[in-house]
C-alpha positions in Angstrom: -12.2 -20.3 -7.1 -8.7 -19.6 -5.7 -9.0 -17.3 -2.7 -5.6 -14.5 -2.3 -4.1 -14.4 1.0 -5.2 -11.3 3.4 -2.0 -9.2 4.6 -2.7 -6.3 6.7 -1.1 -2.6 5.6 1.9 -2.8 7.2 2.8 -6.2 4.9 1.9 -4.2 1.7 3.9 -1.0 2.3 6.7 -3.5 2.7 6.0 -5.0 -0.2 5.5 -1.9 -2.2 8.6 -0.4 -1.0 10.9 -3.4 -2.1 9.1 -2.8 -5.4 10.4 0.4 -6.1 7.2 2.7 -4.8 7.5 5.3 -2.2 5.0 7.0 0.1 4.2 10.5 -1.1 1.3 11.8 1.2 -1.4 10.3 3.8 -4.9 12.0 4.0 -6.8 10.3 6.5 -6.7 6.4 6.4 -5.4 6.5 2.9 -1.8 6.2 1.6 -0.4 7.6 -1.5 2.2 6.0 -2.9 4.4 6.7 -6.4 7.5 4.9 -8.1 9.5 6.2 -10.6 8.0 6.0 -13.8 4.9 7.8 -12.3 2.6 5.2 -11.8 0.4 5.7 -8.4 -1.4 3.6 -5.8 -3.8 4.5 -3.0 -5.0 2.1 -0.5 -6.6 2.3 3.1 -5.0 1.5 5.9 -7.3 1.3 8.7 -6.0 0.4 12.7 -5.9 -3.2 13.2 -7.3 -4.3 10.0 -6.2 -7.0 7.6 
């Protein structure tokens, strides 16, 4: 079974940014993030965590 690389928070906001989503709010550890047609994401991002 192929096994995905880990990236911490910081490498997938950069990725989702370059992508075409922006951060709309942060409640706690998690981030929510919107592009332009509407489609969301939310994801934790928790201190020093991959």
């Amino acid at each position: 079974m192929l096994k995905l690389p880990q990236i911490t928070a910081i490498e997938l906001i950069k990725i989702l940014k370059k992508i075409g989503f922006e951060i709309m709010r942060q409640e706690g550890s998690h981030v929510f993030f919107r592009n332009e047609y509407g489609r969301t994401t939310v994801f934790p991002k928790h201190p020093g965590g991959t």
